[in-house]
C-alpha positions as CSV (number, residue, x, y, z in Angstrom):
1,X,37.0,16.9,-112.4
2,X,36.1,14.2,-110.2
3,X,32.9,14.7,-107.4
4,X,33.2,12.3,-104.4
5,X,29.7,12.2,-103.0
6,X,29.2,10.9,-99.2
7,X,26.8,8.5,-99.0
8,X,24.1,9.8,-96.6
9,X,21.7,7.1,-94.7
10,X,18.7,8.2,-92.4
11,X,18.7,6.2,-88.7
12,X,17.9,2.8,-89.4
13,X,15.1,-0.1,-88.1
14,X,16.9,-0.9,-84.9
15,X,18.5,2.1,-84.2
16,X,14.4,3.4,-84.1
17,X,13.4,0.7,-82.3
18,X,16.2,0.9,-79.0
19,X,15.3,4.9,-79.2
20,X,11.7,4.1,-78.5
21,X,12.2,1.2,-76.3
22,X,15.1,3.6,-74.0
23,X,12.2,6.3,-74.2
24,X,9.6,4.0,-72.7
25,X,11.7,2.8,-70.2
26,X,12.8,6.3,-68.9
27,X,8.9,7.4,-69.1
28,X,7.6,4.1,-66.7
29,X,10.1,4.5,-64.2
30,X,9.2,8.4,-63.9
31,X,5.6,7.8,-64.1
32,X,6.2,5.2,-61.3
33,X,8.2,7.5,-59.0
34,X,5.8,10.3,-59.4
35,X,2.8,7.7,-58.5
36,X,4.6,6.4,-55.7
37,X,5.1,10.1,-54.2
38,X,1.9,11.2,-54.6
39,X,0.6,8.0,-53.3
40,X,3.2,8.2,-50.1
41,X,2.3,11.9,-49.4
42,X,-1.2,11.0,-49.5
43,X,-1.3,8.5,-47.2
44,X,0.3,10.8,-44.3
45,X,-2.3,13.2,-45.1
46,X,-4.8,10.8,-44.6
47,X,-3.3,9.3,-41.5
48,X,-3.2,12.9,-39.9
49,X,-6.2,13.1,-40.5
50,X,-7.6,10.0,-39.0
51,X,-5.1,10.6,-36.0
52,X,-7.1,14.1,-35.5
53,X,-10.3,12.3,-35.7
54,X,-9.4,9.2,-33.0
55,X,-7.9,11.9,-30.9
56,X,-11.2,13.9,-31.1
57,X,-13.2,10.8,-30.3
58,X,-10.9,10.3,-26.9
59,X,-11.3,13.7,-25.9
60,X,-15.4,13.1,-26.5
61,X,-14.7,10.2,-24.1
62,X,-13.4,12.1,-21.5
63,X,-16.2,14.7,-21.4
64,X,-18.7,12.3,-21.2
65,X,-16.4,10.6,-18.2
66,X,-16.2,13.5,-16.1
67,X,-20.5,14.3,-16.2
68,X,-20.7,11.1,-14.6
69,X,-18.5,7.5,-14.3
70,X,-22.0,5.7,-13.7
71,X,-24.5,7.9,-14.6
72,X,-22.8,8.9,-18.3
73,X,-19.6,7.0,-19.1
74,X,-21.0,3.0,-18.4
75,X,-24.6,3.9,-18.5
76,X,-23.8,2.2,-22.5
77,X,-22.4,-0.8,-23.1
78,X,-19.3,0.2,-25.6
79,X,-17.7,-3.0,-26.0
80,X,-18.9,-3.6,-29.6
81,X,-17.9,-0.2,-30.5
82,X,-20.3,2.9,-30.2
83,X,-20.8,6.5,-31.8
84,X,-20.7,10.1,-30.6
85,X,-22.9,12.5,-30.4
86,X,-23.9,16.1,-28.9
87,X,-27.0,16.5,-26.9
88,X,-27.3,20.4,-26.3
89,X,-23.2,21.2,-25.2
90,X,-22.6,17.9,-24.0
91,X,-21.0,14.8,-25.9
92,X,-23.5,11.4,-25.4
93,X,-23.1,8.0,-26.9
94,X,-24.5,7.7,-30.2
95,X,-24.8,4.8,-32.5
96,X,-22.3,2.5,-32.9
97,X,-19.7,4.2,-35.5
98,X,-19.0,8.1,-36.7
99,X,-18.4,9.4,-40.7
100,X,-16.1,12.3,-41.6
101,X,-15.9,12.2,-44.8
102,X,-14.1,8.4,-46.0
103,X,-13.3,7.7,-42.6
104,X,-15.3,5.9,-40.2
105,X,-14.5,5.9,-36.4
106,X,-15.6,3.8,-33.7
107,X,-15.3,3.8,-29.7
108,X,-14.9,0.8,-27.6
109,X,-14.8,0.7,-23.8
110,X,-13.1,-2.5,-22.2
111,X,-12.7,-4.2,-18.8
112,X,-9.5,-3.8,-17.1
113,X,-7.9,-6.2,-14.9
114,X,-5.1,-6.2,-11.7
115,X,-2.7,-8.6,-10.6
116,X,-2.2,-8.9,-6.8
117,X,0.3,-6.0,-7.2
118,X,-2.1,-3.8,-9.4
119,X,-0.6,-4.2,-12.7
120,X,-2.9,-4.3,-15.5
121,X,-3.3,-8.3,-17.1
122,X,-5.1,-9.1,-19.9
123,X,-6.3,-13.3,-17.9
124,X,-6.0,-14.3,-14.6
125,X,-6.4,-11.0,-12.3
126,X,-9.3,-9.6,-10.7
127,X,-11.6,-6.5,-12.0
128,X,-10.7,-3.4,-11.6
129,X,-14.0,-1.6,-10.9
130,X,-13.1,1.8,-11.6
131,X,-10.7,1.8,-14.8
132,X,-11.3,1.0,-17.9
133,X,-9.2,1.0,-21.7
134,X,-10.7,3.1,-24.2
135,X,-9.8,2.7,-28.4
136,X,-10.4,5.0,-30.5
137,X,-10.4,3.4,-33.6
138,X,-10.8,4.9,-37.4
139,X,-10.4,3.0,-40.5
140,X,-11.3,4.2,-44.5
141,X,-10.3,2.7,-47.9
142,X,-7.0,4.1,-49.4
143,X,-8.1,2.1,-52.3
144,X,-10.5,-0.3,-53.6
145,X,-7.9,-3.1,-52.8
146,X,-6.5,-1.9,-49.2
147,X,-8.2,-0.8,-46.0
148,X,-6.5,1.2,-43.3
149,X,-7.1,0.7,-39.4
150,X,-5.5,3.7,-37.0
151,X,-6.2,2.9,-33.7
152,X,-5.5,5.4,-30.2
153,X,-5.9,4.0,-26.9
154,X,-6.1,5.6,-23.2
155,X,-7.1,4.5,-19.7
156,X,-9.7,6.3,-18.0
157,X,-10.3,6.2,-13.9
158,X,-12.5,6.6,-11.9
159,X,-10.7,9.3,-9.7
160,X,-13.5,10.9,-8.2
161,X,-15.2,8.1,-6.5
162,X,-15.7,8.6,-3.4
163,X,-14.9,5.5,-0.7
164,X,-17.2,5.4,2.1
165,X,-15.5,4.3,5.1
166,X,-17.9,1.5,6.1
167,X,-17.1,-2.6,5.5
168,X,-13.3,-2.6,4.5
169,X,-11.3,0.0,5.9
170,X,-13.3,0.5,8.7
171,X,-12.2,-3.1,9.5
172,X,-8.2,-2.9,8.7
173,X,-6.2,-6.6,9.2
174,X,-2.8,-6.7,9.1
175,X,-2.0,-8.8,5.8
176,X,1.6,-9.6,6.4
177,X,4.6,-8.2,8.0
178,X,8.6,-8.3,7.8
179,X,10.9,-8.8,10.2
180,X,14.5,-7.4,9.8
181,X,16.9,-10.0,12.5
182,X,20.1,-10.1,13.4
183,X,20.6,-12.9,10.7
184,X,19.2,-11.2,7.6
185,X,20.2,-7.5,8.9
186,X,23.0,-7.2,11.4
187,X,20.5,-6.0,14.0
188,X,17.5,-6.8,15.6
189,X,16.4,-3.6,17.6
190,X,16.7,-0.5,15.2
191,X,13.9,0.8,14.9
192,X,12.2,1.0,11.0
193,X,11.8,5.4,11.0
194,X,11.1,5.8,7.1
195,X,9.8,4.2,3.7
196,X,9.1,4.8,0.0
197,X,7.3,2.5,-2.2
198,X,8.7,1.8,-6.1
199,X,7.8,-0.7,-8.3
200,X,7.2,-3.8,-6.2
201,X,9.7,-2.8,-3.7
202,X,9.3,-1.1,-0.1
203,X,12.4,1.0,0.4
204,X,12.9,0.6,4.2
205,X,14.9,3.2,6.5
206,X,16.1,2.5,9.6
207,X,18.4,3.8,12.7
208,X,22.1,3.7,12.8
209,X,22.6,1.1,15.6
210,X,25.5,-1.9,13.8
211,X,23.5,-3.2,11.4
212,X,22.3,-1.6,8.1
213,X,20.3,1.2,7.4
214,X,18.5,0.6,4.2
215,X,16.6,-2.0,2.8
216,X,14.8,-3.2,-0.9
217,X,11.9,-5.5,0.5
218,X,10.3,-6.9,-2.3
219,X,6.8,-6.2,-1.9
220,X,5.5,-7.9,-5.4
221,X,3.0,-10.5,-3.0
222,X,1.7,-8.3,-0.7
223,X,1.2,-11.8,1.7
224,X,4.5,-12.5,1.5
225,X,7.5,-10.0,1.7
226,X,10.8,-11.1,1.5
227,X,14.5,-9.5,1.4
228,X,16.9,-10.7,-0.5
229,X,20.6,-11.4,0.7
230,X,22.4,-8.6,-1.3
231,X,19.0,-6.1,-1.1
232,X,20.8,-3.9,2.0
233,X,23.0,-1.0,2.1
234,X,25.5,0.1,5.3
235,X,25.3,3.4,5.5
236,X,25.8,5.0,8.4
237,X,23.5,7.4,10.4
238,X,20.1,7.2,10.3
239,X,17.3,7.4,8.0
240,X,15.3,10.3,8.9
241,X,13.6,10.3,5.2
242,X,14.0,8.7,1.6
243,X,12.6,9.5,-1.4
244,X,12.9,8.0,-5.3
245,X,12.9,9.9,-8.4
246,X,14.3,8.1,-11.5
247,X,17.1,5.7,-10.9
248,X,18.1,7.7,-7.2
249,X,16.9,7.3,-3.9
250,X,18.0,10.5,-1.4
251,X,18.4,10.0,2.0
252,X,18.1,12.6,5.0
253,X,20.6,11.5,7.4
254,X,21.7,11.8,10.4
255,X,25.4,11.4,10.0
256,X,27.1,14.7,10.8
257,X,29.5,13.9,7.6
258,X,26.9,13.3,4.7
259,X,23.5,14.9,5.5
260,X,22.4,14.1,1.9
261,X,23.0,10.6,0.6
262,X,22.2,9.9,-2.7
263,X,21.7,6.1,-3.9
264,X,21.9,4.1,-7.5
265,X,18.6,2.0,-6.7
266,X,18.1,1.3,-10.4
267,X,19.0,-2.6,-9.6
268,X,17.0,-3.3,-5.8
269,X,18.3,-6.5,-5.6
270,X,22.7,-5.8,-5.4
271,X,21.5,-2.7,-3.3
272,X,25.2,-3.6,-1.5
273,X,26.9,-2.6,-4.0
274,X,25.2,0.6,-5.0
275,X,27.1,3.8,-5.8
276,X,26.4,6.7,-3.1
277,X,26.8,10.3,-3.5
278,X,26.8,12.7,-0.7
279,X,26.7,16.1,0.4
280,X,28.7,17.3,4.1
281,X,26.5,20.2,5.5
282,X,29.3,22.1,7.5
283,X,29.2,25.7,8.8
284,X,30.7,27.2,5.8
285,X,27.6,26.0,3.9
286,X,24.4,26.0,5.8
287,X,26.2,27.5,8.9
288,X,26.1,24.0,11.4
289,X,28.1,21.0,11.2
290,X,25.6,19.0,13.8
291,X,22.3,19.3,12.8
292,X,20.7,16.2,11.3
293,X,18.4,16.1,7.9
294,X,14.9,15.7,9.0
295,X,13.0,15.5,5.6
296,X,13.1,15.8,1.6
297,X,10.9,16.8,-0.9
298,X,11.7,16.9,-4.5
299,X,10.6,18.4,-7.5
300,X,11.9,18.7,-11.1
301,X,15.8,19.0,-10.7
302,X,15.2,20.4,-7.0
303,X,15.7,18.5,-3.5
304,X,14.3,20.5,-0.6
305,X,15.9,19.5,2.7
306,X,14.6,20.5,6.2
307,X,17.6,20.1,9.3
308,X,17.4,20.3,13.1
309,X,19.4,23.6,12.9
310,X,21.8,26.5,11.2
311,X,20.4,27.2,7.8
312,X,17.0,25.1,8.4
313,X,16.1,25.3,5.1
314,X,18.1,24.1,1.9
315,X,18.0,23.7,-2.1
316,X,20.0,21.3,-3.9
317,X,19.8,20.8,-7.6
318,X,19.8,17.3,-8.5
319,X,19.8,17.6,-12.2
320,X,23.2,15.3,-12.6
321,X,22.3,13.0,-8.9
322,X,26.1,12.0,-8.6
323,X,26.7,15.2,-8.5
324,X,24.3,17.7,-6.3
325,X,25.1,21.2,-5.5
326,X,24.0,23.5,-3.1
327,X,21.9,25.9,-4.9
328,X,21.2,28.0,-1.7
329,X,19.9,28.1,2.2
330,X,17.9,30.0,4.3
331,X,17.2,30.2,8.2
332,X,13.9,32.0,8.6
333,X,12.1,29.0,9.9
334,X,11.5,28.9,13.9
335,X,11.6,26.6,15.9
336,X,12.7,23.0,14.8
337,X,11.1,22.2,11.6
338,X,9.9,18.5,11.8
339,X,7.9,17.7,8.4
340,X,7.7,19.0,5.3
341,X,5.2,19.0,2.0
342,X,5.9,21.0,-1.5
343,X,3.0,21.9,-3.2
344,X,3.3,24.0,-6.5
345,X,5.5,26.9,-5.9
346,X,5.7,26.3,-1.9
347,X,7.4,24.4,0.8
348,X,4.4,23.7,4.0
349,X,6.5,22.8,6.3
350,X,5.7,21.8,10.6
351,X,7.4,23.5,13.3
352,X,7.9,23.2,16.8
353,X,7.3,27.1,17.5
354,X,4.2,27.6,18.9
355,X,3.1,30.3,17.5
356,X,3.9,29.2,13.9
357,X,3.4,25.4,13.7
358,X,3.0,25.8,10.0
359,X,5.1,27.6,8.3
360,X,5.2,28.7,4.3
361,X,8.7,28.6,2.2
362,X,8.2,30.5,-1.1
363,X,10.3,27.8,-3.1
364,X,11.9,31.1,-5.4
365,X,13.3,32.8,-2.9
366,X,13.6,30.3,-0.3
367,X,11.9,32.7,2.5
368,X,9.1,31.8,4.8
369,X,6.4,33.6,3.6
370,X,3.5,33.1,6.0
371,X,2.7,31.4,9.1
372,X,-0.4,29.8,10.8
373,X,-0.7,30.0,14.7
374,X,-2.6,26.0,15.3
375,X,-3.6,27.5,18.7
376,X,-7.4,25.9,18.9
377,X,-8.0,25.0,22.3
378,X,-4.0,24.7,23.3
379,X,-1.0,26.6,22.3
380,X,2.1,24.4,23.2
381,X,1.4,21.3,21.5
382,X,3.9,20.4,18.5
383,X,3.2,20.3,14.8
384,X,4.6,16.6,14.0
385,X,3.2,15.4,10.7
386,X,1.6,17.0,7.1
387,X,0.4,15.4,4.4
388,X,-1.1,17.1,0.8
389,X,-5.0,16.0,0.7
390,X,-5.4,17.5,-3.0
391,X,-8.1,20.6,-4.2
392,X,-5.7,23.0,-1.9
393,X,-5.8,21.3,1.3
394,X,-3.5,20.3,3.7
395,X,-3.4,18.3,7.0
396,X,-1.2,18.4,9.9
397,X,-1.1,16.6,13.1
398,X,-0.1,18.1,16.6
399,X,1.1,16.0,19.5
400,X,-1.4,14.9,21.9
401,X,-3.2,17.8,24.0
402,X,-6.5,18.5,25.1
403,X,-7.3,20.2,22.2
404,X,-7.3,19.1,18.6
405,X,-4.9,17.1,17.2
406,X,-6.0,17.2,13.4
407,X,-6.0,20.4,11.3
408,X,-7.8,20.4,7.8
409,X,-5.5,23.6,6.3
410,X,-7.1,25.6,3.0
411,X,-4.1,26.5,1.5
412,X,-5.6,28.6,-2.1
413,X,-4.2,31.2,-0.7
414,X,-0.2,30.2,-0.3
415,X,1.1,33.0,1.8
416,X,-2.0,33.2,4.2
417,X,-3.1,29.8,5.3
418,X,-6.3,29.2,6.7
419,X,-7.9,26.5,9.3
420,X,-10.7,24.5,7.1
421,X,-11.4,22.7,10.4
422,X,-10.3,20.2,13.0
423,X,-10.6,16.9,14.8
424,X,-9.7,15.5,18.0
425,X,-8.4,11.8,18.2
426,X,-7.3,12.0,21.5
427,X,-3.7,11.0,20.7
428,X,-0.6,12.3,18.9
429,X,-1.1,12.2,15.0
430,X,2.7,10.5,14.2
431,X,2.1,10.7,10.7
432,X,0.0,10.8,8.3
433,X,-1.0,9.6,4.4
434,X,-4.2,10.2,2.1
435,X,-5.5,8.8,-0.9
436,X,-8.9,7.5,-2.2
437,X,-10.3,10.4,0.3
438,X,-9.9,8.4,3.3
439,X,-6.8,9.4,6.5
440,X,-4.9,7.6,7.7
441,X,-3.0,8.3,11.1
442,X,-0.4,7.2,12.8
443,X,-0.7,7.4,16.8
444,X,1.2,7.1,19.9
445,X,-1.5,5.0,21.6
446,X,-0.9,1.4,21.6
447,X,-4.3,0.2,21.4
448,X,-5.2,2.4,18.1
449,X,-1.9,2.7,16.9
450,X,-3.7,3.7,13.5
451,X,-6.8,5.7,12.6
452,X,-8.4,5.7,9.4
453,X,-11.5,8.6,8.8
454,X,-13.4,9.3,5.9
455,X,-11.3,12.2,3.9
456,X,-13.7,13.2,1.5
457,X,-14.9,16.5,3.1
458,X,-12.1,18.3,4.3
459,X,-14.1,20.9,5.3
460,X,-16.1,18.9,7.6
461,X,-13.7,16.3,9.8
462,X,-15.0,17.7,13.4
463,X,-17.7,15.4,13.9
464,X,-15.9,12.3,13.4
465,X,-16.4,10.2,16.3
466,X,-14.3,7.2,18.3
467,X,-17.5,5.0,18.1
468,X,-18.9,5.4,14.7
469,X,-18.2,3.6,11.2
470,X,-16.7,6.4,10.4
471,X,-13.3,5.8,11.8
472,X,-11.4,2.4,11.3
473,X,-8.9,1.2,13.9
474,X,-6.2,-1.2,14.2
475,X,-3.8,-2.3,16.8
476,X,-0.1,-2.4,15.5
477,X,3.0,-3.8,17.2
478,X,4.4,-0.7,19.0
479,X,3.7,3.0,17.8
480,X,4.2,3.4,13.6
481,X,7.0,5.9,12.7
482,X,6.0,6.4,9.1
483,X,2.8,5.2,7.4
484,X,2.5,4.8,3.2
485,X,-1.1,4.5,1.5
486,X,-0.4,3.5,-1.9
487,X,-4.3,4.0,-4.0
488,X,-3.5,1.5,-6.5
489,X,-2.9,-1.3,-4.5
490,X,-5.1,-0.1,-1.6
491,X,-2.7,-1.2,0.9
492,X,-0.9,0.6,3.8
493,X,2.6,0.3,4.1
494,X,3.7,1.0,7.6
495,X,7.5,1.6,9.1
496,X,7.4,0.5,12.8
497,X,9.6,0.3,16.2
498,X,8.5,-3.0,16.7
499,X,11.7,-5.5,16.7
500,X,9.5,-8.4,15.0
501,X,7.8,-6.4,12.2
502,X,9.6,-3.5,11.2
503,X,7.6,-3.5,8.0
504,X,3.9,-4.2,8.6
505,X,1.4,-4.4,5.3
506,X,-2.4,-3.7,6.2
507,X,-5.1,-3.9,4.1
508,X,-9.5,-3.6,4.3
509,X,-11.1,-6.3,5.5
């Protein structure tokens, strides 16, 4: 019998050798991949955590801010960096650095500068006294070999200075001023009746008298404004009020056909051939078809309109602004509403009734709410003009009458306004603007067409007085229709009736 035996052979040399070498291959690479995930997921932790610590430093910053801009914040010089630290329950410069465990965090406080429109440069503008940039900055070792910087940054104001009303705007000058001609407007007699300032712009309104109605003056040197061939838009009937939000500015017209006007402004300078949306208010929707739009406020995806008459009182929604709807109307106000100012939850708006020159629209169920009878020392004078002065104040200016023609208004409570006090400047308060705690009014008499008082106790503006520093005064071209105090560029914009400056720029001596 024959055996065939199969010749067996165990794995040879190579075969050995590519096993091992596949093997270490496979065991790098995951060895790798893990290292490189643990290192990854490391690092975020690590930057979270120094995020949480810059942020805590920042917020540090602010507390020692607020106890006093002088006294606390810039009593240190920071711009080297500098430390934190608590002194009983308040936080103090410290040192010049803070540990938490590897990471090490420093503050530095730095100079800001303004151009000659306010925006923040980092060479050629002037100090800005009362802002400053803060970095919060936080580095550690994520190894021997690398070292990580996370850096947080803020700007910090001084917002409660108070501006004494002595030197420069108890000594307004005109700066410049802008006169819209029969050459570069198709008119030279409307009358200038409304403004909004955006971005180196002055939105201009105007009357409906042949020419055009609105206009993009650009504003970006304050010495100099100009308008630019294509920065006007016909639109028929005048412009009671405009305001901007976003790309949009809305319009309160007079035009018995398009109350509410609505206008792509996103490009100032071809403002002829901007899109316009509007809104016919006709008896079967706010129950008149005559009534102009007298003023607009706006908030979130609401517009709030005031009109002459029907339905005095209307609420758009303005969440798609080529689009608005009515949303609804309501015709509790009395008398003829002629201003209007929304503050949280409620419309304060200025009447003509004079028993109710101020009344309160609760903004949910559009009804007045509560009124206030302005009857100090004369009943029958009009409420023109209202303003928001901030820390639940309001003011509101009355025609002329021997009685007061200011009112300082507490408004904590909404629904039951009370008079703070008052102040007679002889003359009807036009309008009015506030900012930096100073007033500004606009007046009918042509040798103080605008007043300026010190603002920064509402509670106290009776003894203000025609022949103290206390009240600046300036003598514009025929009475102002609408006045603008913009804080950052501490400058008043002013719409007037004057045919040879219908825009007028004034600024402290």
């Amino acid at each position: 019998m024959l055996i065939k035996i199969k010749d067996q052979q165990g794995l040879g040399i190579i075969e050995i050798i590519v096993a091992v070498t596949l093997f270490v291959i496979v065991a790098v690479v995951g060895v790798a991949t893990v290292a490189g995930s643990y290192s990854t997921n490391r690092l975020g932790t690590e930057e979270t955590q120094a995020t949480i610590f810059a942020q805590s430093g920042l917020d540090a910053v602010r507390s020692i801010k607020k106890q006093g801009w002088d006294t606390n914040f810039l009593i240190t010089d920071c711009s080297g960096g500098c430390g934190l630290g608590l002194s009983g329950n308040s936080w103090v410069w410290s040192g010049t650095e803070n540990t938490q465990g590897v990471f090490t965090r420093y503050i530095t406080v730095s100079d800001i500068l303004r151009d000659g429109s306010g925006n923040i440069v980092t060479s050629g503008g002037n100090l800005d006294p009362d802002t400053r940039r803060v970095e919060s900055s936080v580095t550690w070792n994520f190894s021997p070999n690398r070292n990580n910087v996370l850096s947080l940054i803020t700007y910090l104001t001084n917002y409660a200075k108070i501006i004494p009303v002595v030197g420069g705007w108890a000594n307004p000058i005109s700066q410049s001023v802008f006169d819209l001609t029969n050459s570069n407007s198709g008119n030279n007699n409307a009358d200038a009746i409304s403004l909004f300032y955006l971005s180196d712009f002055v939105f201009l309104g105007r009357t409906s008298s042949g020419g055009t109605e609105l206009y993009a003056i650009d504003v970006s040197d304050l010495s100099a404004p100009d308008l630019c061939t294509n920065c006007q838009l016909e639109l028929g009937g005048s412009v009671n009020d405009v305001k901007i939000s976003g790309n949009y500015a809305y319009i309160a017209s007079t035009s018995n056909s398009q109350e509410l006007q609505i206008v792509n402004v996103s490009n100032p300078t071809s403002l002829n051939t901007a899109g316009v949306n509007t809104i016919n208010l006709n008896n079967s929707n706010s129950g008149n078809n005559n009534s102009d739009a007298i003023s607009l406020e706006i908030s979130g995806n609401s517009l709030y309109m005031i009109r002459a008459g029907g339905n005095e009182f209307i609420e758009f929604n303005v969440s798609t602004p080529t689009s608005p709807t009515i949303v609804g109307t309501d015709n509790d106000i009395t008398g003829t509403p002629t201003d209007m100012v929304v503050v949280g939850g409620y419309a304060f708006i200025t009447s003509t009734d004079n028993n109710a020159e101020l009344q309160v629209v609760e903004l949910s169920s559009r009804n007045v709410v509560g009124t206030l009878n302005l009857n100090e020392g004369n009943n029958a004078a009009d409420a023109l003009s209202i303003v928001y002065a901030g820390n639940d104040r309001i003011l509101v200016g009355r025609d002329t009458s021997q009685a007061p023609e200011l009112y300082s208004i507490n408004i904590s409570s909404p629904t039951s306004p009370t008079i703070a006090d008052t102040a007679e400047i002889v003359d009807s308060a036009i309008d009015l603007s506030f900012g930096n705690e100073l007033i500004f009014i606009a007046t009918d008499n042509n040798s103080s067409d605008l007043l300026i008082i010190d603002g920064s106790d509402l509670d106290n503006i009776s003894d203000i007085s025609l022949l103290t520093p206390a009240l600046g005064f300036l003598n514009v071209s025929n009475s102002p229709q609408k006045i603008l105090y913009e804080s950052l560029l501490d400058r008043l914009f002013i719409a007037s009736s004057s045919d040879n400056n219908e825009l007028e720029i004034i600024r402290p001596q």
